[in-house]
C-alpha positions in Angstrom: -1.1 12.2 13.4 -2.4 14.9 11.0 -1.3 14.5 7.5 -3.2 16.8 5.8 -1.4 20.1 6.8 -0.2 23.4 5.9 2.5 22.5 2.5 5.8 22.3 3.7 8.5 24.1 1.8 11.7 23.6 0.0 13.2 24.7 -3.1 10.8 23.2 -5.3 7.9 25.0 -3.8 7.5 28.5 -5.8 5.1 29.4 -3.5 1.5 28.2 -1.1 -2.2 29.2 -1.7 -5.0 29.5 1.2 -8.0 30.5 0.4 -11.8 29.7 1.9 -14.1 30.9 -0.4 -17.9 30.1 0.0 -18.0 26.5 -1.8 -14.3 25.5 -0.5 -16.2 26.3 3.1 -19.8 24.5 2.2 -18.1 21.4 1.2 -15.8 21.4 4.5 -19.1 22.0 6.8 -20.8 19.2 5.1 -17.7 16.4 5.8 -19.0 14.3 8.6 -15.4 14.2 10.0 -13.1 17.3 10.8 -9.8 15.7 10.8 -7.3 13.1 9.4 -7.8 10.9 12.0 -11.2 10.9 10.6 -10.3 10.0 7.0 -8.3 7.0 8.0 -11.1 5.8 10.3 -13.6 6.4 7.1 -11.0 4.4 4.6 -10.6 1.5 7.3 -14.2 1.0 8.1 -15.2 1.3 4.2 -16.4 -2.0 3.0 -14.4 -1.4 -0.5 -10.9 -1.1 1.5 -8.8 -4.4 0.7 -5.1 -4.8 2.3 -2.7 -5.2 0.4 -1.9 -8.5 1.7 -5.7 -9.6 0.6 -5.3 -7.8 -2.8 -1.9 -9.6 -3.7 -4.0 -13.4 -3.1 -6.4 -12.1 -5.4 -2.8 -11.4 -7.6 -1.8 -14.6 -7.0 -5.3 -16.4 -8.6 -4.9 -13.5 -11.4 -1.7 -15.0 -12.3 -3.3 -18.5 -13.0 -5.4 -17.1 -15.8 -3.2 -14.0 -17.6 0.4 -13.3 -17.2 0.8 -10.5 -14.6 3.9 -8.8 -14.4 5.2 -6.8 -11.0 2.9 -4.9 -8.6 3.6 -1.7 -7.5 1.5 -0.2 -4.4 0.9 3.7 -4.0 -0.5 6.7 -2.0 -2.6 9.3 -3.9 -1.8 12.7 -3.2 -4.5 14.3 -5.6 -4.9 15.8 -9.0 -2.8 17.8 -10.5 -2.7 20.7 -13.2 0.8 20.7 -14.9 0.3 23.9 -16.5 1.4 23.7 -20.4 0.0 27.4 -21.4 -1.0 30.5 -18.9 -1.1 33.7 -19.0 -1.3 36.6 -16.6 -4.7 35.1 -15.2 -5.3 31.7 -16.1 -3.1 28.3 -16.6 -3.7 25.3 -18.3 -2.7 21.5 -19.4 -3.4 18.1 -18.6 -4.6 17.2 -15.0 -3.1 13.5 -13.5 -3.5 12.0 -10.1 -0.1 12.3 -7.6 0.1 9.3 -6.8 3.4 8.5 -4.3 5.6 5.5 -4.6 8.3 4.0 -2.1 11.5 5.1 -2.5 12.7 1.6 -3.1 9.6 0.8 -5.7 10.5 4.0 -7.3 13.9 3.3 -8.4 12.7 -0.2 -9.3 9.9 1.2 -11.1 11.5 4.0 -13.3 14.6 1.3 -13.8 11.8 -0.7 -15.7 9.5 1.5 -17.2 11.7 4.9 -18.0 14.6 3.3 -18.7 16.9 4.3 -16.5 16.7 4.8 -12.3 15.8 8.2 -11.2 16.1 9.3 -7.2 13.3 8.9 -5.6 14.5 12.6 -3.7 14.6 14.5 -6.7 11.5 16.9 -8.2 10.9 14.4 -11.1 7.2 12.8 -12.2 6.7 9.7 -14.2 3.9 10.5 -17.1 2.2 8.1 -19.3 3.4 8.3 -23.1 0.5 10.2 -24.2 2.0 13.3 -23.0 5.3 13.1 -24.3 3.2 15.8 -27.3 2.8 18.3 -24.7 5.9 18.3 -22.9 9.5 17.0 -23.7 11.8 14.3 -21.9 13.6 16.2 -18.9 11.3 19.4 -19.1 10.5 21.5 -15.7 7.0 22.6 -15.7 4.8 24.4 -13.4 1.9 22.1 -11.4 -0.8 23.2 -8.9 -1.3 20.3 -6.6 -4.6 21.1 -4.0 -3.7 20.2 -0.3 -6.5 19.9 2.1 -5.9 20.3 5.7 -8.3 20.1 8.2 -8.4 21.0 11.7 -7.7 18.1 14.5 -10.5 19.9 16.6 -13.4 21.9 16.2 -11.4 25.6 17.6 -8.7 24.3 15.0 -8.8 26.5 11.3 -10.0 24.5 8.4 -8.4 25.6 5.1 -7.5 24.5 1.6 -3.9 25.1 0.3 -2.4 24.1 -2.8 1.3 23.8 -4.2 2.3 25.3 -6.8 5.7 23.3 -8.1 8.0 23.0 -10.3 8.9 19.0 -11.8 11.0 17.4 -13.8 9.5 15.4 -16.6 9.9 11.9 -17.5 7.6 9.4 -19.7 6.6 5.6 -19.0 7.9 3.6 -22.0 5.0 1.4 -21.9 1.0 1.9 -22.3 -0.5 3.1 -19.0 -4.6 3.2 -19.0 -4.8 5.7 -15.9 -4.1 9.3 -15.8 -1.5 9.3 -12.8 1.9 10.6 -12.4 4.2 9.0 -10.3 6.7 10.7 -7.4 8.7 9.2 -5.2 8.4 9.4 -1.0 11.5 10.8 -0.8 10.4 14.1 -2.8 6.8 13.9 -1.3 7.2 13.9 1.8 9.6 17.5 1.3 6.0 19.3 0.6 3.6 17.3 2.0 2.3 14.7 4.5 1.7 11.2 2.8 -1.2 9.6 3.8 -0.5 6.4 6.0 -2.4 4.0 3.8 -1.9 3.3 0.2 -4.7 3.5 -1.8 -3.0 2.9 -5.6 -1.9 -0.8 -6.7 -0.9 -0.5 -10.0 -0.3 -4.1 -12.0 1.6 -4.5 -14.8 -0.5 -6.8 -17.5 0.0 -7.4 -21.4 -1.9 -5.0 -23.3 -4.4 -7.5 -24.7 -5.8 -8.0 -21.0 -5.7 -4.6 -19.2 -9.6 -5.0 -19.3 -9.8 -7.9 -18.1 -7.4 -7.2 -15.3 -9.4 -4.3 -14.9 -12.9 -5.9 -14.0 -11.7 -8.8 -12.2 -10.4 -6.8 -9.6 -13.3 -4.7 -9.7 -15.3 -7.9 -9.1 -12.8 -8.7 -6.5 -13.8 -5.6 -4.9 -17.7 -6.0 -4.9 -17.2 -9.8 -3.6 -15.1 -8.8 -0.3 -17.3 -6.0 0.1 -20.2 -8.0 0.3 -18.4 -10.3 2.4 -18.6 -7.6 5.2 -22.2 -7.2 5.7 -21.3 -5.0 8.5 -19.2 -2.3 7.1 -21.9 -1.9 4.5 -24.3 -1.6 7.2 -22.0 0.9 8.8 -21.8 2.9 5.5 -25.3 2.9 4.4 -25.7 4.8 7.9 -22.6 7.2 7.4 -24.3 7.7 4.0 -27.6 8.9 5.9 -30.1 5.6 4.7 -30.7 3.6 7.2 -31.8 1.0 4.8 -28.7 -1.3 4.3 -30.0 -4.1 2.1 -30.3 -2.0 -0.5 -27.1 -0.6 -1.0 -26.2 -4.0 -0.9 -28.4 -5.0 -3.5 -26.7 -2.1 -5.9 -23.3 -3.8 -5.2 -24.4 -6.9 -6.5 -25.5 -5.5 -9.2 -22.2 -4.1 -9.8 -21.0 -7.7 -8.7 -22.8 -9.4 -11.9 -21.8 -6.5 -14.5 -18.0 -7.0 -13.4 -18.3 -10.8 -13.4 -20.2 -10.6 -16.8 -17.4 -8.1 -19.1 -15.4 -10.2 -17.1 -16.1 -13.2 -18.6 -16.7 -11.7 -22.0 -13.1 -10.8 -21.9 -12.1 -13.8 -20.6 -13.6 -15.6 -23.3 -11.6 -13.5 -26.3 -8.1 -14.0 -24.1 -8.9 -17.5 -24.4 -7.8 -17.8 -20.4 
């Protein structure tokens, strides 16, 4: 399978870009793999890669110590520009990570957070609040959303495309700390491939503790990546340093920051 392909096209889609220009061809001769076969052998080898059966246990002992709400898991597209101003040469606005939800979590997700189920087929994005200054509830904007496809084979054309589309606005009614937009499967898949792997969880935690949420499961991370001394062998050699031990010494490093803000945190939460 090759999921990063020309755009596909539907009545969303105002129109597709390709271009190679010098640095968009420099950075595809330097990728050590040449298609998407490649990527998802890269993502399941990578010592950092979690299931999401193993990341929901590490929910499960979260939900001993802070009260954590539902889990939703997603695929990143990339980012976006939804264009708020242009002109004849040059567009601009905020930029957020695609990222793509299952039809079924999408309903369940907007039904909680927006307020009110949206179709997980039509051209609508879920924002966070903050931009609910630049655009309004229900707008249609403009975004450019980049595309990578690469060749399967070495006499295959490597290229970069982007989208240009046009959503429908909508606004999370609670805080959310990450920059992402949220589309449903349905709607992705009528422009482009989604990856087979998701690579988003997104947890739903009191405001008080979206910190410490956020560096347990970054110690979480560090601890079953170390638990793998092999895939970090195999990285530290895909990385070009043949000298393993001491990339693993930087992720424990890591390891004992996380554990430490961790517990700072954990400490003010009273947990």
């Amino acid at each position: 399978m090759d999921y990063f392909k020309k755009p596909k096209r539907n009545d969303t889609v105002v129109r597709t870009f390709g271009a190679l220009d010098e640095e968009a061809l420099k950075e595809f001769r330097g990728l050590k793999y040449n298609s998407s076969a490649g990527v998802v052998d890269f993502v399941l080898k990578n010592p950092f890669t979690v299931t999401p059966g193993e990341f929901m246990s590490f929910v499960e002992r979260l939900k001993r110590e802070v009260p954590v709400g539902d889990v939703y898991f997603a695929s990143r597209l990339e980012y976006s520009v939804l264009v708020a101003r242009k002109n004849a040469t040059t567009a601009e606005g905020p930029a957020v990570e695609i990222l793509v939800l299952d039809d079924g979590d999408f309903r369940r997700f907007t039904r909680k957070f927006v307020g009110h189920e949206i179709d997980p087929c039509d051209n609508s994005i879920v924002l966070p609040s903050r931009h609910n200054g630049t655009f309004a509830e229900g707008q249609e904007v403009e975004a450019f959303l980049p595309l990578a496809w690469y060749g399967v084979s070495v006499s295959t054309a490597r290229a970069y495309f982007h989208v240009n589309l046009l959503l429908k606005v909508h606004f999370i009614k609670i805080r959310s700390e990450e920059p992402a937009g949220y589309i449903g499967k349905c709607f992705a898949e009528y422009f482009a491939d989604v990856p087979p792997y998701r690579s988003y969880a997104v947890i739903e935690a009191p405001t008080e503790a979206y910190l410490y949420v956020h560096w347990r499961n970054w110690e979480f991370i560090y601890e079953s990546a170390l638990q793998r001394p092999e895939r970090m062998e195999w990285l530290s050699r895909w990385y070009g340093d043949a000298n393993a031990t001491r990339y693993m010494d930087w992720v424990r490093e890591r390891l004992a920051e996380a554990r430490r803000k961790a517990e700072e945190l954990r400490a003010g939460l009273g947990a």
